[in-house]
C-alpha positions as CSV (number, residue, x, y, z in Angstrom):
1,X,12.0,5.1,-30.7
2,X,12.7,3.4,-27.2
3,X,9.8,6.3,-25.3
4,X,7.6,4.5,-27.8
5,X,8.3,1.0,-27.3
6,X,8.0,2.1,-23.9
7,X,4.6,3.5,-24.3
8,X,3.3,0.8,-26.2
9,X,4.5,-2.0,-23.4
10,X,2.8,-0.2,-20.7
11,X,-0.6,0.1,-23.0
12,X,-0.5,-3.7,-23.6
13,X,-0.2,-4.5,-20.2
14,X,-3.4,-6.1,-18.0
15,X,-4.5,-4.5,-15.3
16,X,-3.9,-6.7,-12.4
17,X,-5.5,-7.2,-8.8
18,X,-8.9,-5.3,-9.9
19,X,-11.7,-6.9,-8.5
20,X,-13.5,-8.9,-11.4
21,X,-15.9,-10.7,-9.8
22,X,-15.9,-14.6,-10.7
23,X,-13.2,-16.3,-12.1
24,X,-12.2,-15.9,-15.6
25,X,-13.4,-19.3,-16.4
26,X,-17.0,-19.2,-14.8
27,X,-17.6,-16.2,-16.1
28,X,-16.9,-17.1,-19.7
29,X,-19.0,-20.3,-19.3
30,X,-21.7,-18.0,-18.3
31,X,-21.5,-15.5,-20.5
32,X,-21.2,-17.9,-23.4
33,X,-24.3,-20.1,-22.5
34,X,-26.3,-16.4,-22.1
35,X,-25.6,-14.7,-25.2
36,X,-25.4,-18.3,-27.3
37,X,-22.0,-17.8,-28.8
38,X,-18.4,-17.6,-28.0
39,X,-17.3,-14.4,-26.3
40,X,-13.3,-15.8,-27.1
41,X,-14.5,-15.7,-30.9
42,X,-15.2,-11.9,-30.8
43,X,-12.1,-11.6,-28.3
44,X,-10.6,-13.1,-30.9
45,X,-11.6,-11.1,-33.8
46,X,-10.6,-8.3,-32.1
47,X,-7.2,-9.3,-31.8
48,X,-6.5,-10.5,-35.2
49,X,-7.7,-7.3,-36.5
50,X,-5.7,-5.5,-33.9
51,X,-2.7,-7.3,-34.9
52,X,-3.0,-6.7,-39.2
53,X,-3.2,-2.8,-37.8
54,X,-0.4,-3.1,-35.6
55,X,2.4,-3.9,-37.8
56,X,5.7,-3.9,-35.1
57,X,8.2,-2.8,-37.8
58,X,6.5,-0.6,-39.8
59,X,5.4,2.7,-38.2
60,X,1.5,3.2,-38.2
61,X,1.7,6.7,-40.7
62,X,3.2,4.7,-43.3
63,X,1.5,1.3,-42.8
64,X,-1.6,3.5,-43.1
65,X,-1.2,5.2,-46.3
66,X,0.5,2.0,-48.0
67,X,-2.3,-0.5,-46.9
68,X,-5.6,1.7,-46.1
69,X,-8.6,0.1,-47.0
70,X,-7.1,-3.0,-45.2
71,X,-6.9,-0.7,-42.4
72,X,-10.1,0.8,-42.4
73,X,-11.8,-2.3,-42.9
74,X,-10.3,-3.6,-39.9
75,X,-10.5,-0.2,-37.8
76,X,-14.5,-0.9,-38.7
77,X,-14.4,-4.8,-37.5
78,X,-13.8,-4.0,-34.1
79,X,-15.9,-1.0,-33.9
80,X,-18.6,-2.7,-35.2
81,X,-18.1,-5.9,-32.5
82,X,-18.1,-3.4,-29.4
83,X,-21.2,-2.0,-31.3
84,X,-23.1,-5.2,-31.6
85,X,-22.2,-6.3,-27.9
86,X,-24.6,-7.1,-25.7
87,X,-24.1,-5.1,-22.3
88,X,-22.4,-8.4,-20.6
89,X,-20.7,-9.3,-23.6
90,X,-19.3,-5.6,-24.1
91,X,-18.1,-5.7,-20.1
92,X,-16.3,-8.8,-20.8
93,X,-14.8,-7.4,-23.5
94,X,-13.4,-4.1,-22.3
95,X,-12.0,-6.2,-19.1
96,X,-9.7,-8.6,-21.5
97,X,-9.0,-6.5,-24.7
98,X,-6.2,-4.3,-24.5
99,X,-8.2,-1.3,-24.7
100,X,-5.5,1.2,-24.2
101,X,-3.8,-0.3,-26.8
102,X,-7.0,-0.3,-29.4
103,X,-7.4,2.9,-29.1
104,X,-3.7,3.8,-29.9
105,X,-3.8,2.1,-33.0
106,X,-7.1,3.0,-34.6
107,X,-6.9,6.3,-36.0
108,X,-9.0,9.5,-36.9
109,X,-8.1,9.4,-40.9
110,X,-8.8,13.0,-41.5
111,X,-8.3,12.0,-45.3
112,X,-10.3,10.1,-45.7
113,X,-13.3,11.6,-43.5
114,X,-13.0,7.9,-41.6
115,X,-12.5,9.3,-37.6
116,X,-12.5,6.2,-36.2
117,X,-10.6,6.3,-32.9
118,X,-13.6,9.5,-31.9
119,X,-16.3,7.1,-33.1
120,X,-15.3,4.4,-31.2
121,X,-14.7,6.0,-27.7
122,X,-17.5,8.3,-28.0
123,X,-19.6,4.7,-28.5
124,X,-18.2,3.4,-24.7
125,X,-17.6,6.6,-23.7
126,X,-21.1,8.4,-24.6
127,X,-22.9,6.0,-26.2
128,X,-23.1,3.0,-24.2
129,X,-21.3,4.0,-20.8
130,X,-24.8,3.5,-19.0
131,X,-24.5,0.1,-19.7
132,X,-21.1,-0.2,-18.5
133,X,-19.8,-1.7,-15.0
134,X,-17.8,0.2,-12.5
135,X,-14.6,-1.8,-13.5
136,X,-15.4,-1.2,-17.3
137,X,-15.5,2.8,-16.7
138,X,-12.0,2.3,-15.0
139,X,-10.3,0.5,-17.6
140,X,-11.7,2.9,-20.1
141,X,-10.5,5.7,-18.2
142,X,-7.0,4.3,-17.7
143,X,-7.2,3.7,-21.6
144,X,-7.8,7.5,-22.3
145,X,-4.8,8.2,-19.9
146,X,-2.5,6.2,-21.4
147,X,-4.1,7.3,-25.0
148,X,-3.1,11.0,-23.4
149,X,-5.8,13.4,-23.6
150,X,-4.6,16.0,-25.6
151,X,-4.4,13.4,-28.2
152,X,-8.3,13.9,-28.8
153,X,-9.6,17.6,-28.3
154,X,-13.0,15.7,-26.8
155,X,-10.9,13.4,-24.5
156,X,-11.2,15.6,-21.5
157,X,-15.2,16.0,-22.0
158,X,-15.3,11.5,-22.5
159,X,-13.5,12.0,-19.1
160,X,-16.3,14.0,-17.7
161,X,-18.8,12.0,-19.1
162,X,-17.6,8.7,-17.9
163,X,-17.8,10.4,-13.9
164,X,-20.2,11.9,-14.1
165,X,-22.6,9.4,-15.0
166,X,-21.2,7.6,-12.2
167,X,-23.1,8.1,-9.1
168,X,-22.7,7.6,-4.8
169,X,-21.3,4.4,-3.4
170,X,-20.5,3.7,-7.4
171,X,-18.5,6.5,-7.9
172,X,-16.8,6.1,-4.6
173,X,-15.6,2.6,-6.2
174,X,-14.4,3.4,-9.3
175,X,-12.1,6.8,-7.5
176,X,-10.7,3.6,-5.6
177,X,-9.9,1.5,-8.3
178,X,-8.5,3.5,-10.4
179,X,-6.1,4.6,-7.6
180,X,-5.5,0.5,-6.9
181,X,-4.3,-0.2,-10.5
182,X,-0.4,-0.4,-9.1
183,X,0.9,2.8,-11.8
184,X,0.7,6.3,-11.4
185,X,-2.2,7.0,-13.5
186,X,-4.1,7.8,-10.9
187,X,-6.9,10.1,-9.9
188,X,-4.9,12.7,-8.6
189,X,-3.5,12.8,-11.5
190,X,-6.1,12.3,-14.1
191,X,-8.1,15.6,-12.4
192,X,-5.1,17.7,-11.6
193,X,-2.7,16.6,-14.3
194,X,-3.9,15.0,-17.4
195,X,-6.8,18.0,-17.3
196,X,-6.6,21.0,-18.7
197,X,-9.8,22.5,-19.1
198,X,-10.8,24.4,-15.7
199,X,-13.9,24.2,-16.8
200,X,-13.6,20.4,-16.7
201,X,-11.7,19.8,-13.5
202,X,-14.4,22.3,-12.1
203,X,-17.5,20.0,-13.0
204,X,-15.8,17.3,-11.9
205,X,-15.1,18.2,-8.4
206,X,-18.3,20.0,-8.0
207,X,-20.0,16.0,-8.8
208,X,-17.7,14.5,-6.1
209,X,-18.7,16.8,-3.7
210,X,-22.7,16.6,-4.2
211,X,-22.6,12.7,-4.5
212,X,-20.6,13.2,-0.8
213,X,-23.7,15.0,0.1
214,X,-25.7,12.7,-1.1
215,X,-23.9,9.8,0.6
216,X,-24.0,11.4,4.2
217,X,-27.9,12.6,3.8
218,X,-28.4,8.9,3.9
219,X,-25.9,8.2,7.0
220,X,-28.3,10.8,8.5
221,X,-31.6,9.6,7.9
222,X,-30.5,5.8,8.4
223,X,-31.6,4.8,5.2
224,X,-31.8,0.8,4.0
225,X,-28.5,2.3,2.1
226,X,-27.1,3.7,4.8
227,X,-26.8,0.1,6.5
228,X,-24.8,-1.0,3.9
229,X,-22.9,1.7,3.9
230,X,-22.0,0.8,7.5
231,X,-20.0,-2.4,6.4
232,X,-17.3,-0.5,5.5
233,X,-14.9,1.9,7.3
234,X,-15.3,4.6,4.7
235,X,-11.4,6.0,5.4
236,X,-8.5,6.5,3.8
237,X,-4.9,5.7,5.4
238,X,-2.7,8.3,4.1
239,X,1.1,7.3,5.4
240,X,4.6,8.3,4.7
241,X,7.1,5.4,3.6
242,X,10.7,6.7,5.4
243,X,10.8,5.7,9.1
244,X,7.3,4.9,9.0
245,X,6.6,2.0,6.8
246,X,10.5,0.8,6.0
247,X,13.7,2.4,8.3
248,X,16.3,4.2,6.2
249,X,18.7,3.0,8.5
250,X,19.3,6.6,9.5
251,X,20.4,7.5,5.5
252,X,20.3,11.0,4.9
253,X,18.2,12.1,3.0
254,X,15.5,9.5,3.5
255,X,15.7,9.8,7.3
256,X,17.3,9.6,10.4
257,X,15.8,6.0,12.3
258,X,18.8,3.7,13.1
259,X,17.0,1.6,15.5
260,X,16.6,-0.8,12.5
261,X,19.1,-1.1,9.4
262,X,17.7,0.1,6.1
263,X,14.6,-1.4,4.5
264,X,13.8,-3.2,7.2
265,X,9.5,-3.5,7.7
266,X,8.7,-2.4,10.9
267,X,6.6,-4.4,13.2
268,X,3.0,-4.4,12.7
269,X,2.9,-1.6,10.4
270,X,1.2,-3.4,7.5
271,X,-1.3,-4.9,9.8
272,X,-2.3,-1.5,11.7
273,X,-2.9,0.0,7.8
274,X,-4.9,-2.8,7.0
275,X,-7.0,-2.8,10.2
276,X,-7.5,0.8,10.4
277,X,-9.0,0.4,7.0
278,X,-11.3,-2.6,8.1
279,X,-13.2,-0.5,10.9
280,X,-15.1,-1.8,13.8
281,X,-18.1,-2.6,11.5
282,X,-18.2,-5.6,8.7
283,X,-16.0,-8.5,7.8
284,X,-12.8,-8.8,9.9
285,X,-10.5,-9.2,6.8
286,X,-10.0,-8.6,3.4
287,X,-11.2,-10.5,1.0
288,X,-9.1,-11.0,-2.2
289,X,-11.5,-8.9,-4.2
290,X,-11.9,-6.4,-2.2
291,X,-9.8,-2.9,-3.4
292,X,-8.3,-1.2,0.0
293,X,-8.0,2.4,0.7
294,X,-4.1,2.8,1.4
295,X,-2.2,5.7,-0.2
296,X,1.0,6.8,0.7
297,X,2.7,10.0,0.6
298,X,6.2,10.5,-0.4
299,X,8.7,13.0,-0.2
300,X,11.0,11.3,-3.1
301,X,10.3,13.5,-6.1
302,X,8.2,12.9,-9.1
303,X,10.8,13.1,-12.3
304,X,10.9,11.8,-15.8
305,X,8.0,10.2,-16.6
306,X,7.1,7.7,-13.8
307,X,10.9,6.2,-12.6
308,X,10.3,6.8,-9.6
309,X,7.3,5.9,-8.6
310,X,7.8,2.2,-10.5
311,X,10.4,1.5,-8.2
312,X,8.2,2.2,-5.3
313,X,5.4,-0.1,-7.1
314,X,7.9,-2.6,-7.2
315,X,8.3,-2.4,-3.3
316,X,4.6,-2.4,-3.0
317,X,4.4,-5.4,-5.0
318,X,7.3,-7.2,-3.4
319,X,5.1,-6.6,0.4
320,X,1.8,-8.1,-1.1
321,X,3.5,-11.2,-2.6
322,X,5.9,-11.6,0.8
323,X,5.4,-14.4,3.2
324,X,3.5,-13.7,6.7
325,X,2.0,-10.6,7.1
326,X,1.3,-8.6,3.2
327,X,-0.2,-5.5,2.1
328,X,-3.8,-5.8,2.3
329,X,-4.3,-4.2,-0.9
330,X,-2.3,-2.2,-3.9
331,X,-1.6,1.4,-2.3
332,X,-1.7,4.8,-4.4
333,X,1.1,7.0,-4.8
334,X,1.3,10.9,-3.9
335,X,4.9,11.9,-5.2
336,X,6.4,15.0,-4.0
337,X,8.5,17.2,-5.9
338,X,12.1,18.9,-6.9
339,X,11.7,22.0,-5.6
340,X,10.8,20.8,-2.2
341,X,13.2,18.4,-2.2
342,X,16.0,20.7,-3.6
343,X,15.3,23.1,-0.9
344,X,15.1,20.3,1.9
345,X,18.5,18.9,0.9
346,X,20.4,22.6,0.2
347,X,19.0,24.3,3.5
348,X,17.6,21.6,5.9
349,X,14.3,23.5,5.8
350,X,11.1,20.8,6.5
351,X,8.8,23.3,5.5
352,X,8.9,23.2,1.6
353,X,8.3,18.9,2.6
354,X,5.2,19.6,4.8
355,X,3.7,21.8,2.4
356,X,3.8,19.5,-0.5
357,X,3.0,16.6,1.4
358,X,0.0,19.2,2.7
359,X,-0.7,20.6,-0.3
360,X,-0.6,16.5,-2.2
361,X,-3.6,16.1,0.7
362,X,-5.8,18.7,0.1
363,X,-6.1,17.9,-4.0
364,X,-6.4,14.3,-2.4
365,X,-9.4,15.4,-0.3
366,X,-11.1,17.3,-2.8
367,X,-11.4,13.7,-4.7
368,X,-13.0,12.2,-1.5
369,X,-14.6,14.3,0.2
370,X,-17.3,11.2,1.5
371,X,-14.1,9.8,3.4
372,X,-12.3,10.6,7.1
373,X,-8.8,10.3,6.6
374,X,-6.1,9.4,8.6
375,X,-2.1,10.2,8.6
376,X,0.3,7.7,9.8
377,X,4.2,9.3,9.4
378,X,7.2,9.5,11.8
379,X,8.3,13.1,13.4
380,X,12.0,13.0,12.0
381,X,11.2,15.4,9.2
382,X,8.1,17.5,7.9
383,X,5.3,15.1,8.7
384,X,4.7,16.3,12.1
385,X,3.9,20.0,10.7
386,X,1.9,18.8,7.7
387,X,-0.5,16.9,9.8
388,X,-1.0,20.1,11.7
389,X,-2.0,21.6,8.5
390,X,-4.6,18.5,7.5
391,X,-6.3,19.4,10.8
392,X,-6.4,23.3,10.3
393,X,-8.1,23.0,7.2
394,X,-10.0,20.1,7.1
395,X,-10.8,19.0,11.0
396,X,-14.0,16.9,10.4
397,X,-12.3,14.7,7.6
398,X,-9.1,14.7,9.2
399,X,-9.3,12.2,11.9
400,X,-6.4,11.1,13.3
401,X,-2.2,11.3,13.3
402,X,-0.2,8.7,14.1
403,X,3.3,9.1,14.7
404,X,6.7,7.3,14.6
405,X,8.6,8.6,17.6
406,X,12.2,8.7,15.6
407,X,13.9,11.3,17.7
408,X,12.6,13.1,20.9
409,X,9.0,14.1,20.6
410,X,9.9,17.8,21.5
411,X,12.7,18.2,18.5
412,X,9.9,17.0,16.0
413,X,9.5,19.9,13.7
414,X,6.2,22.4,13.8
415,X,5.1,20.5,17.0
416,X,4.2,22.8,20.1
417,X,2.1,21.0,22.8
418,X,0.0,23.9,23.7
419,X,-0.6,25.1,20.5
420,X,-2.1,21.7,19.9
421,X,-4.1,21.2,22.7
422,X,-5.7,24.4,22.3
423,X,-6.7,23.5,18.8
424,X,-8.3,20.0,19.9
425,X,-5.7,18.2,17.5
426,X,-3.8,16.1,20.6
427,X,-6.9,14.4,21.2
428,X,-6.2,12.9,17.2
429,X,-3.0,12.1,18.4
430,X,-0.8,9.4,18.8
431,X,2.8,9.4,19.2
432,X,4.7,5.8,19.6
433,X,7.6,3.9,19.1
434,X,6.2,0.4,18.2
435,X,3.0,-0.1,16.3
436,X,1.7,-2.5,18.9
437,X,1.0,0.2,21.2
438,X,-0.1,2.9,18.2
439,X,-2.9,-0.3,17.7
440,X,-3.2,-0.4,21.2
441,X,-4.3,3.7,21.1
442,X,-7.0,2.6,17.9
443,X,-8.7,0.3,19.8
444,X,-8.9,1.9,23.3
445,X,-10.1,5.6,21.8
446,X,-13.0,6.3,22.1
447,X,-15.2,5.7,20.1
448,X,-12.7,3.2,18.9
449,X,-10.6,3.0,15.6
450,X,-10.4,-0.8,15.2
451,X,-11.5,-3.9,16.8
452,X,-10.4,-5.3,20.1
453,X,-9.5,-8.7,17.9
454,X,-7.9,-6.2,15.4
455,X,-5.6,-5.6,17.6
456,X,-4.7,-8.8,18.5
457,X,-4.1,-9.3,14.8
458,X,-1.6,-6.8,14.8
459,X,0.4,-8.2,17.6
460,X,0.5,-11.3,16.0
461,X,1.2,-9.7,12.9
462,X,4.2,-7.6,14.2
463,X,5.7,-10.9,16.1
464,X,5.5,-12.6,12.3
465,X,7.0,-9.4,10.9
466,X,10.2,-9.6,13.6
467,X,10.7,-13.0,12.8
468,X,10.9,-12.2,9.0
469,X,14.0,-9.8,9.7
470,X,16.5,-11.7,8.4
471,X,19.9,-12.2,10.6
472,X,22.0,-10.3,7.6
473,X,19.9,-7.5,8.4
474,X,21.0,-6.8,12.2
475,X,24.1,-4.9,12.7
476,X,24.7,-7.2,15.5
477,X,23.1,-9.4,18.7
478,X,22.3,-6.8,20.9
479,X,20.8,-4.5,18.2
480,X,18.2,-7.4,17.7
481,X,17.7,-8.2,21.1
482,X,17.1,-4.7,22.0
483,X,14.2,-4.7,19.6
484,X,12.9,-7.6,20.9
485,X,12.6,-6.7,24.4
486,X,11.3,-3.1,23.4
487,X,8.4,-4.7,21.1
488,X,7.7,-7.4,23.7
489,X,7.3,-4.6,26.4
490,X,4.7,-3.1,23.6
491,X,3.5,-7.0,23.5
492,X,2.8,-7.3,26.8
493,X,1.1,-3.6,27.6
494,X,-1.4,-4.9,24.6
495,X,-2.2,-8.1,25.9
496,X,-3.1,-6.7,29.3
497,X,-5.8,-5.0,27.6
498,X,-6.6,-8.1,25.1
499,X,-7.2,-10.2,28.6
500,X,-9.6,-7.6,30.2
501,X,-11.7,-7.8,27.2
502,X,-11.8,-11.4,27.3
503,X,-9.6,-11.8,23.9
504,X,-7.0,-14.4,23.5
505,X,-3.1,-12.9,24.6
506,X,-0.2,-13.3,22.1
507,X,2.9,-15.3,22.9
508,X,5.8,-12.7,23.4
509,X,9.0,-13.2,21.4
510,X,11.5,-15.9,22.6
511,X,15.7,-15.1,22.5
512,X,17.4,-17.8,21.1
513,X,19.7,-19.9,24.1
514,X,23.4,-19.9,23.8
515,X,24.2,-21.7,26.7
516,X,23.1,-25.1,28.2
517,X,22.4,-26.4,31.8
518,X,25.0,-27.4,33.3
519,X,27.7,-25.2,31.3
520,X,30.1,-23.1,33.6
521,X,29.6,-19.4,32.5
522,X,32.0,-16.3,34.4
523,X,29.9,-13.7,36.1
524,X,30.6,-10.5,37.9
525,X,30.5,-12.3,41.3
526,X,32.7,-15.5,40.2
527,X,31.9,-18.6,38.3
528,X,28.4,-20.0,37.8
529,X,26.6,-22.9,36.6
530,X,23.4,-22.3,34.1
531,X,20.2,-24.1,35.8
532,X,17.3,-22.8,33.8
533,X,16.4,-20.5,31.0
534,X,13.9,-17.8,30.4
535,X,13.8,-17.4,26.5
536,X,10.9,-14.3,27.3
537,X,13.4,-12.1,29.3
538,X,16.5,-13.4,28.0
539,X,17.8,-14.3,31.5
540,X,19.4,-17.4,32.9
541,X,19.1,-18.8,36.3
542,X,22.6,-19.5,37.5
543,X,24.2,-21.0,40.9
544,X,27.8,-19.2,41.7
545,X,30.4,-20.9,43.1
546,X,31.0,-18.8,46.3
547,X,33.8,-20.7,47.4
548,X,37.5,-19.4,47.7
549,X,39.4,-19.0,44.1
550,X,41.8,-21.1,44.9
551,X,39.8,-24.1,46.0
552,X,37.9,-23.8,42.4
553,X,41.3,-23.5,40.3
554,X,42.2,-26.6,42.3
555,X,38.9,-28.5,41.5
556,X,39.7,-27.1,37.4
557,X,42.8,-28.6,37.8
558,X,42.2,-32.0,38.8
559,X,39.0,-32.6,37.0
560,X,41.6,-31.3,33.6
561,X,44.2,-34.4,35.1
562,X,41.3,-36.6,35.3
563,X,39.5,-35.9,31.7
564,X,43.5,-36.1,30.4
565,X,44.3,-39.3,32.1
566,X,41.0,-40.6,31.0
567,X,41.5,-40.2,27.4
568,X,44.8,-42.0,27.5
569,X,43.8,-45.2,29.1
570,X,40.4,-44.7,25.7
571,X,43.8,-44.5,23.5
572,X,45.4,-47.5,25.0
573,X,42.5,-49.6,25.1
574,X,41.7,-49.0,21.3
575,X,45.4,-49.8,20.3
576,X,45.1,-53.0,21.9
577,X,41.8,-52.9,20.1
């Protein structure tokens, strides 16, 4: 009972931060004054006739035999709206129905020869999907996922149909969004999970790959297609989340980083994924419409249903809606699994972790192959090795590692300098310790990664992202002004280069001051008094009192009589007061 309450919550739910073009309220205006009556009348014939079908307290079996021809008659109504639709009208309808939900509730009565539920996705599905935008084949795919396929024995084949009349640049946006939806039903899973049929999965992949060949034929011959193709980056930022996007605080077994405490956001992170996915070509930032291409790859198993992951979702969410520097865009989710993990946490062994994460990669691939990818982990586990394996296999589309230095580079497992060199992959690489200077590497390589004002994005973005740590999360004073001066020596090596390419330099980080001019501070060589401050470097300018010890206890003495003595005659004088 509670798995389908469950179930039946996450099919009502809205898909949110899809791109939908308009607002909700132009487009209805438009759409209204086009087809000459209301689109919220149909909406809302839909939903009334959704609602005498869904009956909350009385399960569908028996609410179907006691009331059928009220059923039936309703099952038609809305088959018969999505029937009559004109193509914008039908868009605007699958975008603010609760499809998923629709096609849960009407039903294939085999009794009565009425299969309803087939007739009505093989209509948007078969039918009509020509006429359908690339959001509206996305929401009718996530419907079919959520319906679960083996509900239908054709489900699998709708799935087939829906990509495969999808086609280049098109297709490459609906893969996208239906990896940007913030759940799990993603493509991975759809192709390697929800599908069955070999047969199927086969057809499917074998489409991605010749539209990929397609798409790059006109990269080659510099087609009027090709130019607009050259607006956008065309990557994918693959990244790890322990020690690379968040610390553990050095938990085991999420990781071993104590240079910040646990769940802390590093430092630029969020605004190297989101340039890296920008390019050098195009607009300089995202718009709010615009569906990103970040996916991250976790080691934290996949288990009942999707628990996991919906807490990660929830800390994806949480870094979009955050003040200063956000997620650019809702990531995807790679899940690892137990057996990896089991055999991580029992023997210490990485290799079961780099295999998955290698292995999560190459089904990733095989659903873009039209995009370079890059890695972005930390070298305190597997990651190091399982980027060696995304080069081995896949060199051209595998572009570049970057790496959190954690622990000493040479202790990072699978990593062997030579071995590297030799097979061109240290030339993709880039090991650092703050993401300042991992920017820093994207924008001096050549050819570059990201823009030169990218970069000084990101160092404004990781000064924001500092400033954010709250004070409950330092350990203590010198942890945080340890940080500061390593990311302000990361700071300052960028904004060398920003000022040789004529870009504006970012302020570096300023220490709070704890001590005034004036004030009397002890030093190693005796007592000082504070003249001036340096809030950059955290260093005071101070003149010491280089005369004997006893002269200066004499002068504390008599300037203690004198403050004492002048306080008494301030008593006396407000008695008499």
């Amino acid at each position: 009972m509670w798995d389908r309450m469950v179930h039946r919550k996450e099919m009502s739910r809205q898909v949110a931060g899809l791109r939908r073009g308009a607002s909700a309220a132009q487009s209805l205006v438009r759409l209204n004054a086009m087809v000459g009556h209301s689109a919220e009348d149909k909406l809302e014939r839909i939903s009334l006739a959704l609602s005498n079908i869904d009956q909350l307290l009385v399960p569908s079996t028996i609410n179907n035999f006691i009331n059928q021809q009220f059923i039936l008659r309703n099952e038609r109504e809305i088959i018969s709206i999505f029937e009559d639709a004109q193509p914008k009208m039908l868009n605007w309808l699958i975008s603010h129905v609760k499809l998923a939900l629709v096609f849960y509730k009407i039903k294939d009565h085999r009794n009565y020869r009425c299969q309803h539920r087939t007739e009505l996705i093989e209509l948007l599905a078969v039918d009509r999907v020509s006429a359908l935008t690339v959001l509206s084949r996305v929401l009718l795919l996530r419907s079919l996922q959520l319906m679960k396929l083996p509900a239908n024995p054709r489900a699998e084949h709708w799935v087939r149909n829906i990509i495969l009349s999808t086609h280049q640049d098109d297709l490459s946006e609906l893969k996208t969004m239906t990896d940007s939806k913030g759940d799990y039903f993603c493509m991975n899973k759809l192709i390697y999970d929800d599908i069955r049929s070999g047969t199927v999965r086969q057809d499917i992949l074998n489409h991605f790959r010749k539209e990929a060949a397609v798409q790059q034929a006109h990269m080659d011959m510099g087609t009027r297609r090709a130019r607009q193709r050259m607006q956008k980056g065309w990557r994918k930022i693959l990244s790890d989340v322990d020690d690379t996007l968040t610390s553990s605080g050095g938990k085991y077994p999420a990781g071993i980083d104590t240079s910040y405490n646990k769940r802390v956001v590093y430092p630029g992170v969020i605004g190297l994924y989101r340039e890296l996915d920008l390019g050098i070509h195009g607009p300089e930032e995202f718009g709010n419409s615009t569906v990103g291409n970040l996916v991250f790859l976790s080691a934290r198993p996949h288990v009942y249903k999707d628990l996991s992951e919906k807490q990660n979702f929830k800390k994806f969410q949480k870094l979009r809606e955050r003040e200063g520097s956000k997620l650019h865009t809702i990531p995807s989710l790679l899940a690892g699994d137990l057996s990896s993990g089991r055999e991580f946490v029992m023997t210490g062994d990485f290799e079961p972790l780099a295999r998955k994460k290698f292995d999560n990669f190459k089904r990733f691939i095989s659903i873009y192959p039209e995009y370079k990818h890059f890695f972005v982990c930390d070298n305190g586990q597997g990651d190091v090795r399982a980027g060696e394996l995304m080069h081995d296999q896949f060199p051209k589309h595998f572009i570049g590692l970057f790496v959190h230095i954690v622990q000493d580079v040479q202790k990072s497992y699978g990593f062997d300098a030579e071995r590297w060199r030799k097979k061109g992959l240290m030339e993709k690489t880039c090991f650092f310790r703050q993401y300042p200077d991992a920017a820093l590497y994207a924008a001096t390589r050549v050819p570059p990664l990201i823009q030169m004002r990218g970069l000084n994005r990101i160092c404004h973005d990781a000064v924001a992202d500092f400033d954010m740590i709250l004070p409950s999360q330092w350990s203590s004073e010198t942890q945080k002004n340890d940080r500061r001066s390593e990311l302000n020596q990361s700071l300052w090596r960028c904004n060398e280069i920003l000022k040789s390419a004529g870009e504006r330099t970012v302020p570096l980080i300023q220490t709070t001051r704890q001590w005034q001019d004036g004030e009397k501070v002890k030093t190693l060589y005796g007592i000082a008094t504070i003249v001036d401050f340096d809030p950059i470097f955290d260093l005071y300018k101070v003149e010491v009192d280089w005369r004997p010890l006893d002269e200066q206890v004499r002068e504390y003495e008599a300037s203690k009589k004198e403050e004492t003595s002048s306080r008494g005659t301030l008593r006396k004088i407000g008695s008499k007061l």
